[in-house]
C-alpha positions, 0 to 999 in steps of 0.5 A: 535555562533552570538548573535543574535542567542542566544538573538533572540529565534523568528528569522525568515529566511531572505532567503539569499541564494535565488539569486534575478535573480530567479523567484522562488526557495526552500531556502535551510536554510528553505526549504520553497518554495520562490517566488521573487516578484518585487514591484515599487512605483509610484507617484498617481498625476503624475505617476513618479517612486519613490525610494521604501523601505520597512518599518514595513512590508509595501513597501513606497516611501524613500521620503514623497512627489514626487520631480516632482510634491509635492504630497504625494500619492502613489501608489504601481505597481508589475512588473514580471521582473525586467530590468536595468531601474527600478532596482534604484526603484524596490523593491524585496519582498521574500514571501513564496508560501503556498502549501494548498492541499484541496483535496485528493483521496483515493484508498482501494483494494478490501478484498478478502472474502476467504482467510484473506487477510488484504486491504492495502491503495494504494499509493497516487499521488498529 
């Protein structure tokens, strides 16, 4: 047994076994659908790609100013799929996909009045 494991009761899946090549896919640990996302960060002034990171939750630039031009805007671009030429820039965000179902049919049978034959619920399809 780890211990962080032992020391860290509020640990949260980290999705591991997820490959980046997938654009979607259930992680077997969790069981949670998981959705591979691809952000990049470009530069607000000149609109260089920048080297992304994650930090607090929240996808920066690795440097506080764009080595082309100086200026310290960002702005943050999400890309479908990931290519051999933004792969040193990109970075992968692994959200969760909630499956909300607001809404839902149900179906009764019809009692029949002469015999005491008890209606039973119909199988519901989503």
């Amino acid at each position: 047994m780890q211990w962080s494991n032992i020391f860290n009761p509020n640990k949260k899946c980290t999705h591991p076994k997820i490959s980046p090549t997938e654009d979607i896919g259930y992680c077997p640990d969790c069981g949670e659908l998981i959705e591979n996302r691809w952000y990049l960060v470009r530069c607000s002034c000149c609109g260089v790609k920048e080297s992304a990171t994650i930090r607090n939750g929240e996808i920066v630039p690795e440097k506080k100013f764009c080595h082309n031009c100086g200026s310290k805007g960002y702005t943050i671009e999400r890309i479908e799929k990931i290519d051999c030429t933004n792969i040193n820039y990109a970075v992968l965000v692994q959200e969760i996909v909630k499956n909300e179902i607001t809404e839902y049919t149900q179906s009764w049978e019809d009692a029949m009045q002469t015999s005491g034959y008890i209606p039973k619920q119909l199988q519901q399809f989503r």
